[in-house]
N, C-alpha and C positions, 0 to 999 in steps of 0.2 A: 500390426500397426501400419496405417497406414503413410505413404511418402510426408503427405502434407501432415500430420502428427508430429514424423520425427523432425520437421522443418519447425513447427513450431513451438516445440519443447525445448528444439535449439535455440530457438532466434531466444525463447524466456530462460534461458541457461544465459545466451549472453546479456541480454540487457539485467539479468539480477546483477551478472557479473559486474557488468556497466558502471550499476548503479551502486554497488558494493567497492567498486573501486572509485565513485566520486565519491562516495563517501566517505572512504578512508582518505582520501584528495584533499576533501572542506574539511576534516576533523584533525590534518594535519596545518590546513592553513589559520585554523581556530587552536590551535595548541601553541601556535608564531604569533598569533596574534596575543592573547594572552601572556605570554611570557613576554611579551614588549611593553605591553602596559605593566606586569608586574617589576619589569625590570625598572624601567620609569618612576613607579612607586617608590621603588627602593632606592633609587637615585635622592628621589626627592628627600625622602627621609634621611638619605646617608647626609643629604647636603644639609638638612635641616640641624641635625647631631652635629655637624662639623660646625656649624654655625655658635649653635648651643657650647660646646665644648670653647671657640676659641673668645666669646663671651664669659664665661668663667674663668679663665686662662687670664682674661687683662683683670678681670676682678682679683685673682689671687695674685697676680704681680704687682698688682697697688699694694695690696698688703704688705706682700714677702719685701717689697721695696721700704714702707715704712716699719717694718719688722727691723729691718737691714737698718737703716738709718738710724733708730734707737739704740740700737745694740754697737753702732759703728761709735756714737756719740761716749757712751757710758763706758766703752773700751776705750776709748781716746782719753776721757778722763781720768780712768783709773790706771791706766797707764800714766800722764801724766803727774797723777799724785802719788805714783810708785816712786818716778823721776824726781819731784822733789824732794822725798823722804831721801830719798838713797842721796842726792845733792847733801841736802841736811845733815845726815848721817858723816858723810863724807868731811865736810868743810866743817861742819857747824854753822853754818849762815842762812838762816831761813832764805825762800826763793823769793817769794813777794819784798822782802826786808833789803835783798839786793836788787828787787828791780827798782823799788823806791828809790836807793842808793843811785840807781844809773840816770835817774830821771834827775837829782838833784844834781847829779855832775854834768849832766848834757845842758841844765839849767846855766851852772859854773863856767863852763865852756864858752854858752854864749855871751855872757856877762864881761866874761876876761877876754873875749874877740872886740866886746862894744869899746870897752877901755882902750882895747890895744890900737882900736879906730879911729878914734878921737883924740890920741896923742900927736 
């Protein structure tokens, strides 16, 4: 072999090499690039999801809330009607039968204040 052979089998050793190493260079700058845009994607989506999710979150706390409310109501009265039974039980005096009672003597009250005004 001659000088200028082994000169130029080199210089084609280095430039594959060269070229082998921008290659691996762009395939790694195209591997970053890709992955930014997929990251991106996913971004987008996670936010889209997060979106989606806290949209059905108020949808289900409207509910749970008027769920809550009926159920607060229906305890309240049956509690309630517990209180006047046990009242009932207790005295013997219906509860409604005494609040008419109180209504007639706050009536009384004011009537014997009118008199007591006008003497």
């Amino acid at each position: 072999m001659s000088d200028k052979t082994v000169v130029k089998a080199a210089k084609n050793v280095v430039e594959s090499g060269e070229s082998i190493a921008r290659n691996i260079w762009l395939a790694g700058l195209g591997l970053y690039s890709r992955s930014l845009e997929e990251a991106q994607q996913l971004n987008e989506k996670t936010s889209n999801v997060f979106d989606e999710l806290v949209e059905r979150g108020k949808e289900v706390e409207v509910q749970a809330k008027e769920c809550i409310g009926r159920n607060t109501e229906k305890a309240s009265e049956e509690v309630e009607a517990g209180m006047n039974d046990l009242f009932y039980r207790l005295s013997g005096v219906d509860r409604e039968k005494l609040e008419r009672m109180d209504e007639k003597i706050d009536k009384l009250t004011k009537a014997v204040e009118k008199l007591a005004a006008a003497e």
